[in-house]
Steps between C-alpha positions, in 0.01 A plus 500: 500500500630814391584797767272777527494868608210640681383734724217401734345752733385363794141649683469607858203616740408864460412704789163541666367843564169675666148288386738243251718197552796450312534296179648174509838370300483777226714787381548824655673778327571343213308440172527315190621162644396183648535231752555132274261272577629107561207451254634784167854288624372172454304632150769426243744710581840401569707631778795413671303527848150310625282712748397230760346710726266818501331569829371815739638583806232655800487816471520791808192501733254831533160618432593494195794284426809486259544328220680130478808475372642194311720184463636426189757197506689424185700255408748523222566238305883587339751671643475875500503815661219627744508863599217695685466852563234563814394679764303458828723221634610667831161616649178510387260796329370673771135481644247833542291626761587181730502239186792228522808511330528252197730265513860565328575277232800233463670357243737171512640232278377135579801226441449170485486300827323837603731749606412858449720784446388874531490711167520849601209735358752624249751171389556230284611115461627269354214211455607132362234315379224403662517771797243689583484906623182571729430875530235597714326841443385766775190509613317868509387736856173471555345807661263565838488285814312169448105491611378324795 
């Protein structure tokens, strides 16, 4: 299988704010691009990486609560050359008006036998074949004090 370039933007929580919760595992601040479904992946296509997983993470509580954020785990399937640029890794967005704080995002490599190793929000690796990168996405702030 040939080697292939991409660049795959990966979709977060957005914050809540006064009579809305937040959206869940889409784009903020950004337009014209698009989260990869395993599905569009699995469609024909041929890349040099397999999405195996594509899940939401809880988002912040509130009256009105923040968005989820997302898992995506992919596994690549030659050697190559994974680099991320992020943010929201160290702390999470920040809540209003009493709302929780979402939860800061992570992202790691998975080797085989199951050791993880920390990918820093801006880095890149090395992956053999066969490896996979898991990159968790932040969760947004939801906004007032929850109701009794």
């Amino acid at each position: 299988m040939p080697a292939s370039n991409t660049y795959e933007t990966v979709a977060g929580g957005s914050g809540a704010g006064p009579g809305f919760a937040g959206a869940s595992v889409v784009q903020t601040h950004m337009t014209n691009s698009v989260s990869r479904t395993p599905r569009y992946c699995s469609s024909g296509f041929r890349f040099a990486w397999s999405p195996l997983k594509f899940a939401q993470v809880p988002a912040a509580s509130g009256r009105w609560p923040g968005g989820d954020g997302g898992v995506r785990r992919i596994r690549f399937l030659t050697p190559m050359t994974a680099a991320i640029l992020s943010n929201g890794r160290k702390e999470g967005a920040f809540g209003m008006a009493g709302g929780g704080a979402g939860a800061p995002g992570q992202n790691y490599i998975e080797r085989i036998g199951g050791q993880k190793d920390t990918l820093g929000a801006v880095g890149q690796a090395e992956m053999a074949g066969w490896r996979c990168v898991v990159i968790i996405t932040p969760g947004g702030g939801a906004c007032g004090g929850r109701l009794n």
